[in-house]
LOSE-434503 format. One record per residue (C-alpha): residue number from 0; chain; y, x, z. Coordinates in steps of 0.5 Angstrom, whole numbers. Each point is the difference from the previous one (the first is absolute). Example, Ala and Ser with C-alpha at 12.3 -4.5 7.8 and 13.67 -1.06 7.14 Angstrom:
# LOSE-434503
+-----+-------+-------+-------+-------+
!   n ! chain !     Y !     X !     Z !
+-----+-------+-------+-------+-------+
!   0 !     A !    -9 !    25 !    16 !
!   1 !     A !     7 !     2 !    -2 !
+-----+-------+-------+-------+-------+
# end
This chain:
# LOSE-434503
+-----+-------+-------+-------+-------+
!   n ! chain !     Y !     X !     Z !
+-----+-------+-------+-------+-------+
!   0 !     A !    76 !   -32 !    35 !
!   1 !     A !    -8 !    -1 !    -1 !
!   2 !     A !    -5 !     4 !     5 !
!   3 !     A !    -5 !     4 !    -4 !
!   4 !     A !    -7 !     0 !     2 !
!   5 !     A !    -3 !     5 !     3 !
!   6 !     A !    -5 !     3 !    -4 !
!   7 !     A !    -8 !     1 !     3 !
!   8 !     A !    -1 !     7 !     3 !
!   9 !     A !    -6 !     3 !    -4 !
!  10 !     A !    -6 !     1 !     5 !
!  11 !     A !    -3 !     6 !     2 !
!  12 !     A !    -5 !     4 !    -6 !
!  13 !     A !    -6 !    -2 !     3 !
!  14 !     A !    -5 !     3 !    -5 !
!  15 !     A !     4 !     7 !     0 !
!  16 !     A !     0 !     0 !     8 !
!  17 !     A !    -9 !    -2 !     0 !
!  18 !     A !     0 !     6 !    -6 !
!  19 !     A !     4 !     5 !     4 !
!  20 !     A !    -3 !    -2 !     6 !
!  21 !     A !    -7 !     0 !    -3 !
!  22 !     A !     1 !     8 !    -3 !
!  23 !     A !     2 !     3 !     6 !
!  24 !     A !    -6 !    -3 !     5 !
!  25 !     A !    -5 !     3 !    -7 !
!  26 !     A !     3 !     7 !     0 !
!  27 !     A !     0 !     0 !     7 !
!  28 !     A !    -6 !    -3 !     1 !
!  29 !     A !    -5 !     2 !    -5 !
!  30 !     A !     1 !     8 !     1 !
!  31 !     A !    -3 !    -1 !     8 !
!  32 !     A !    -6 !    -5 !    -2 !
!  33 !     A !    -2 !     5 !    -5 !
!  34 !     A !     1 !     6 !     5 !
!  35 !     A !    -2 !    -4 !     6 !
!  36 !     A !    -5 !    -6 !    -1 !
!  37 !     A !    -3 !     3 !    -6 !
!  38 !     A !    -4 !     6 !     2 !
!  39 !     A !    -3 !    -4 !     7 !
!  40 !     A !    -2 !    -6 !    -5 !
!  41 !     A !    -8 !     0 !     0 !
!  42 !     A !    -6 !     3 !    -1 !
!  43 !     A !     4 !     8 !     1 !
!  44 !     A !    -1 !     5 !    -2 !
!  45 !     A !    -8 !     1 !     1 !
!  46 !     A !    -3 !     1 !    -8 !
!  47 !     A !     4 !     1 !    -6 !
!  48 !     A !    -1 !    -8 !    -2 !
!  49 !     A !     3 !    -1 !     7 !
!  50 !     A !     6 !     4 !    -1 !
!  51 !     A !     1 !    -3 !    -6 !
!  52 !     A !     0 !    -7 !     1 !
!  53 !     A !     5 !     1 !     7 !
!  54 !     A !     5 !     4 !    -6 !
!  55 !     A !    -2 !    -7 !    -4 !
!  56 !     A !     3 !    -5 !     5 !
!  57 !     A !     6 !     5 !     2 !
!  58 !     A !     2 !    -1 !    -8 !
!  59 !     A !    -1 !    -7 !     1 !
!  60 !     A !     3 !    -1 !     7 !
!  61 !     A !     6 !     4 !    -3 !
!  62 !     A !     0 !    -4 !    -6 !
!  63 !     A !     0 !    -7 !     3 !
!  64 !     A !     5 !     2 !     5 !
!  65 !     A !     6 !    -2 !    -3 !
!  66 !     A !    -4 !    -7 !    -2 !
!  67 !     A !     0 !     0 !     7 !
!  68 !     A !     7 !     2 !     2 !
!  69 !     A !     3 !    -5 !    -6 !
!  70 !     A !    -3 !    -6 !     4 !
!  71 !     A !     2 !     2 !     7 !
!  72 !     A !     7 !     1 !    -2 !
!  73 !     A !     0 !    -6 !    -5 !
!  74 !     A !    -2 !    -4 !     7 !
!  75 !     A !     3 !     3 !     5 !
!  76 !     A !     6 !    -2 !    -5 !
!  77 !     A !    -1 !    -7 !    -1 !
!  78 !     A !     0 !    -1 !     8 !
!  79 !     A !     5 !     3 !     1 !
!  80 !     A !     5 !    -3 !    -5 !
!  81 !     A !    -3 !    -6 !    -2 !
!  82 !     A !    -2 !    -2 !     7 !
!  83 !     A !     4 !    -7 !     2 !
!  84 !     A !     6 !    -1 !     3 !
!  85 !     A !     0 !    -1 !     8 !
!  86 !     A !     1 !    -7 !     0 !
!  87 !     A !     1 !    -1 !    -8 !
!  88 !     A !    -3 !    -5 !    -4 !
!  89 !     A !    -8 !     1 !    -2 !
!  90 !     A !     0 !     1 !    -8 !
!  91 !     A !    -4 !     3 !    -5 !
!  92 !     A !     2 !     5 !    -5 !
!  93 !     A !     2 !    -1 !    -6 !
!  94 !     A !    -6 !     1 !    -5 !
!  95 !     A !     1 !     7 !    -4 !
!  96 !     A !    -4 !    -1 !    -8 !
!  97 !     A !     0 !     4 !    -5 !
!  98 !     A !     0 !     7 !     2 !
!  99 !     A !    -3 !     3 !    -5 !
! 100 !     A !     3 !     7 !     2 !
! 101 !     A !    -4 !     0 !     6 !
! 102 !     A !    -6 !    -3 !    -2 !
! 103 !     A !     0 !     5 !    -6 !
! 104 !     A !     2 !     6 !     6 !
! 105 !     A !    -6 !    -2 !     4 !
! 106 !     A !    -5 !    -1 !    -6 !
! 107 !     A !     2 !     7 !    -2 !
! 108 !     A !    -1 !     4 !     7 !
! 109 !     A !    -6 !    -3 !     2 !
! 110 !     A !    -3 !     1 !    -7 !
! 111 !     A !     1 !     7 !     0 !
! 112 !     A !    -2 !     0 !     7 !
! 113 !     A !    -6 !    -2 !    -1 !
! 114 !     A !    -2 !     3 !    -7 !
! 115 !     A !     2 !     7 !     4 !
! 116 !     A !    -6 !    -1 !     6 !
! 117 !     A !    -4 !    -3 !    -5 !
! 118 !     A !     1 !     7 !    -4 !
! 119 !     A !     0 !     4 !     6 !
! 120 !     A !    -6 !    -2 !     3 !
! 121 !     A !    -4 !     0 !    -6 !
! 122 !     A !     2 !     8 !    -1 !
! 123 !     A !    -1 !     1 !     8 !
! 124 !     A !    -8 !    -3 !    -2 !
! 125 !     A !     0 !     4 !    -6 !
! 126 !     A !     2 !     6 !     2 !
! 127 !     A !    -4 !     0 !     7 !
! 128 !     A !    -6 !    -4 !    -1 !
! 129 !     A !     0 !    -5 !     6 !
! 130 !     A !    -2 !    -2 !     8 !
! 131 !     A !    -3 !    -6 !    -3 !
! 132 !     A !    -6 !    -2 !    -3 !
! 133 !     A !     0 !    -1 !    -7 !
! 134 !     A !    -7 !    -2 !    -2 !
! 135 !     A !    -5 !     3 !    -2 !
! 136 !     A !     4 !     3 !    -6 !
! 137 !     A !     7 !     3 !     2 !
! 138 !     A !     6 !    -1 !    -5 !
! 139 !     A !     3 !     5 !     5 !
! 140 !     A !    -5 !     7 !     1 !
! 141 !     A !     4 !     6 !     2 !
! 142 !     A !    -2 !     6 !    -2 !
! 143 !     A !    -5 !     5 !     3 !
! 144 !     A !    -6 !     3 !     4 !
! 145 !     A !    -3 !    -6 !     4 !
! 146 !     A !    -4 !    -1 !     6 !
! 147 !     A !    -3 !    -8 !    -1 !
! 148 !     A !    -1 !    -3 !     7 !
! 149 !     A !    -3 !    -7 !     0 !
! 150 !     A !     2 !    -5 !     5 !
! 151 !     A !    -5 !    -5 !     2 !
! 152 !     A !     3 !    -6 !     4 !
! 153 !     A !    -5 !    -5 !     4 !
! 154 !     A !     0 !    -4 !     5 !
! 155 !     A !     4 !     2 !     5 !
! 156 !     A !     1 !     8 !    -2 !
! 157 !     A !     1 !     5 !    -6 !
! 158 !     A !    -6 !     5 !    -1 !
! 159 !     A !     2 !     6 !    -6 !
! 160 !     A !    -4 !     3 !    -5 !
! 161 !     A !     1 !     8 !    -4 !
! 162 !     A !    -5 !    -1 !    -6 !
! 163 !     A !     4 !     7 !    -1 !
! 164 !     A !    -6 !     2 !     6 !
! 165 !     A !    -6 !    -3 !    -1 !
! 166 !     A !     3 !    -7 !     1 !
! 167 !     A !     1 !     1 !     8 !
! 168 !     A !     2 !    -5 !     4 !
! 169 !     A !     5 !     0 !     6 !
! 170 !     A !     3 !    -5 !     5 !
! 171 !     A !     6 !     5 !     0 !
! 172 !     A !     6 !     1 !    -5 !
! 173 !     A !     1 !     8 !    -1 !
! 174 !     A !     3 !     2 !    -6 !
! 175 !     A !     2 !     7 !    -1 !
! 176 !     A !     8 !     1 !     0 !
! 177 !     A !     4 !     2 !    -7 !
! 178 !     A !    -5 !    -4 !    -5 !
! 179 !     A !    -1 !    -5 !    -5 !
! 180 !     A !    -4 !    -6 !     3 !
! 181 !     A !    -3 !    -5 !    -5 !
! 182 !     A !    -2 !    -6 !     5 !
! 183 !     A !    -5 !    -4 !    -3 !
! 184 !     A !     1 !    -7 !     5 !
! 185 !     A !    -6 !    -5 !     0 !
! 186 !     A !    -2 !    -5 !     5 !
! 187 !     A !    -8 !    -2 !     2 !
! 188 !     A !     2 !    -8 !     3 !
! 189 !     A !     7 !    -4 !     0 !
! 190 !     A !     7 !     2 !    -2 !
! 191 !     A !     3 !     7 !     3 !
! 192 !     A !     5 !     4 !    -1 !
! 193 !     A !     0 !     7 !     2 !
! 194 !     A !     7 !     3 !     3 !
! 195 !     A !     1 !     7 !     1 !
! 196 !     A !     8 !    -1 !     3 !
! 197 !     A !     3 !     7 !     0 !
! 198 !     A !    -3 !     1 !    -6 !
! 199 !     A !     3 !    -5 !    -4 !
! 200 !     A !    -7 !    -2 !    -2 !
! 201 !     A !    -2 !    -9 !    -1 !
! 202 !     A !    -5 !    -1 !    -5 !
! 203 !     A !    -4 !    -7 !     1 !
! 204 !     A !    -8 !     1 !     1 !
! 205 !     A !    -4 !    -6 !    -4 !
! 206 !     A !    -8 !    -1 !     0 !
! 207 !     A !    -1 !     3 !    -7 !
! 208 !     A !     6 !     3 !    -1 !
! 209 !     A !     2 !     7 !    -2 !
! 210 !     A !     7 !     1 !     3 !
! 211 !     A !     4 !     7 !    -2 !
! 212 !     A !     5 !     3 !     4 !
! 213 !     A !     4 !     7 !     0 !
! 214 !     A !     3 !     3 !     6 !
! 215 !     A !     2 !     9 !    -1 !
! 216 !     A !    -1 !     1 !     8 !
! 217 !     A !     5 !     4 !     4 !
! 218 !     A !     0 !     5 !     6 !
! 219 !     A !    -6 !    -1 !     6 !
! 220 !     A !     1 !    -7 !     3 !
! 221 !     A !    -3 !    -7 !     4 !
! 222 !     A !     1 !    -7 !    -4 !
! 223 !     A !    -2 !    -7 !     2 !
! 224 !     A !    -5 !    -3 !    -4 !
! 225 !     A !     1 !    -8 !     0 !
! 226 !     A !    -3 !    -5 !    -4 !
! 227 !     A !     6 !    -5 !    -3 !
! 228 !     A !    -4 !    -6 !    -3 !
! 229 !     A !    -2 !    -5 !     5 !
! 230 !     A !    -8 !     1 !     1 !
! 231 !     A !    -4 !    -4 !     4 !
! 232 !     A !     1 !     0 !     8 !
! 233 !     A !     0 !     7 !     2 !
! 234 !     A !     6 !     1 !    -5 !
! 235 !     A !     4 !     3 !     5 !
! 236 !     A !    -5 !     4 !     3 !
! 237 !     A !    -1 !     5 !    -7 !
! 238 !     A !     4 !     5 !     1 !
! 239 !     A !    -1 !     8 !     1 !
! 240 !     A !     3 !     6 !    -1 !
! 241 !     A !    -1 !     5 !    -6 !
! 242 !     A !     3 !     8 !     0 !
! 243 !     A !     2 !     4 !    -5 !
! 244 !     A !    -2 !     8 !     1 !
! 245 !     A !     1 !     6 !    -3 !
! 246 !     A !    -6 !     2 !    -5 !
! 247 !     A !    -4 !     5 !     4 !
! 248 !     A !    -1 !    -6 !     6 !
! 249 !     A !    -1 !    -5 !    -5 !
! 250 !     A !    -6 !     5 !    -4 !
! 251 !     A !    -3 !     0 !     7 !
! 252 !     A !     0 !    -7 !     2 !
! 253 !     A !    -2 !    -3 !    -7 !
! 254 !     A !    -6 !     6 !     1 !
! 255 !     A !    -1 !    -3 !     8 !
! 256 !     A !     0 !    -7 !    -4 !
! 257 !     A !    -5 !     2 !    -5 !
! 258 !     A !    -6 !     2 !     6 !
! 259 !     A !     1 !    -6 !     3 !
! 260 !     A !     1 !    -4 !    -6 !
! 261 !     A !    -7 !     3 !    -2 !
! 262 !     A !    -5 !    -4 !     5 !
! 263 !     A !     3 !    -6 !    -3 !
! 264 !     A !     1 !     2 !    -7 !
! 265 !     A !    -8 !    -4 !    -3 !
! 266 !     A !     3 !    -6 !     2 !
! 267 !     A !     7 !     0 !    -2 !
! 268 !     A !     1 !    -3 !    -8 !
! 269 !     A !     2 !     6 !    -5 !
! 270 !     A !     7 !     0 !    -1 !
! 271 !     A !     3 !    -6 !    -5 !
! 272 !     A !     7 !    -2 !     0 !
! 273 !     A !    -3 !    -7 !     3 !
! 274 !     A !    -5 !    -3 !     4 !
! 275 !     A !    -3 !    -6 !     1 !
! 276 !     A !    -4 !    -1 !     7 !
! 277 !     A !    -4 !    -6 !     2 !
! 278 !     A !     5 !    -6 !     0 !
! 279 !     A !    -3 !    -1 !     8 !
! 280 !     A !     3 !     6 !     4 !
! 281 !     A !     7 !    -4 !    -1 !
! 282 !     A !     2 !    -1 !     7 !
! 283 !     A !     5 !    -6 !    -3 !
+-----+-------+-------+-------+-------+
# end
């Protein structure tokens, strides 16, 4: 009587235990990041521009979840089930080719991932108009009465000027709350960036160069101003404090200015969109 062979046990469906797994971890997942860790991404909430661009990372955060989820469970897996044998013998794999299932399901997905922030950031800017500067013609204008303020970096602070009242200049950042602003960033000497965080402003400040931004301020607030772009030896030292005001203090402090502004004025050059000092007073 002959003895049957005994069939090989058809292994676990590895791929349909990842996909599972994948799916379960991303419906879990994906909710609570949306929920919890978007909405404290920065800026905050401190200009339309800021609370925009922290609903811009929450969608991004969300979408890139499940990517994140889909590795994690992929490696945690392999550890654990293709991990070597305590005492077994070291061997490779065996070499997988041709899995064109695959290839086509990742090419897809990323595609259409892509394609997806790509349509939406695009939107965003659109609709929104931006934090960052855009040269001196915006794709990107929103609509809307705007108070221009321009920002003139240098070696090693910011100064300000309204062309709106006389082209006073201020050492001091004030804007009135619930406004369109339309900066206008420029620098006299190296390259700086001007960086007005909880706004969710950054706008680099070029010699020679009109940088326009858009920011619709929000309620009364302080916010830090930073320069982001290295500038010489007090680069770390070039940073001060701006407010945004209701409009009554803001009409008192920019009259305020303009009488202390006035004993100077003669000397100051006319309101331009660049300037051009004498190439000496760069300190380095």
């Amino acid at each position: 009587m002959s003895e049957t062979t005994p069939q090989p046990q058809p292994g676990p469906n590895h791929a349909r235990r990842v996909i599972v797994a994948w799916i379960v971890l991303s419906v879990i997942a994906t909710p609570l990041v949306a929920i919890f860790v978007g909405p404290n991404i920065p800026p905050g909430n401190g200009s339309d521009q800021a609370s925009q661009q922290t609903i811009d990372n929450t969608v991004m955060a969300a979408v890139i979840t499940p990517v994140v989820c889909l590795l994690l469970v992929f490696f945690v897996y392999a550890l654990w089930q293709f991990r070597k044998p305590r005492g077994g013998e070291l061997t490779d794999g065996p070499p997988l080719r041709n899995q064109s299932t695959v290839q086509l399901a990742w090419v897809s997905i990323t595609s259409v991932i892509v394609l997806f922030l790509a349509g939406f950031g695009t939107y965003e800017l659109l609709q929104n108009g931006a934090g960052g500067g855009q040269g001196p013609s915006p794709i990107a204008v929103p609509s809307g009465t705007k108070l221009q303020v321009q920002v003139i970096a240098q070696q090693w602070e910011f100064t300000y000027r309204y062309p709106s009242y006389g082209g006073v200049e201020t050492s001091q950042l004030v804007i009135p709350a619930d406004t369109l602003i339309e900066f206008h960033v420029t620098s006299l000497d190296a390259v700086h960036s001007f960086w007005a965080y909880q706004l969710g402003i950054k706008a680099d400040a070029n010699p020679g160069a009109d940088n326009v931004a858009f920011l619709k301020t929000k309620g009364p607030r302080t916010f830090s101003v930073h320069c982001a772009e290295l500038c010489g030896l007090w680069h770390g030292y070039m940073f001060s404090q701006g407010k945004v005001v209701s409009s009554s203090d803001f009409a008192s402090w920019i009259q305020q200015q303009k009488q202390l502004f006035a004993s100077v004025a003669k000397y100051m050059p006319p309101y331009a969109h660049t300037y051009y000092p004498d190439p000496q007073r760069r300190a380095g």
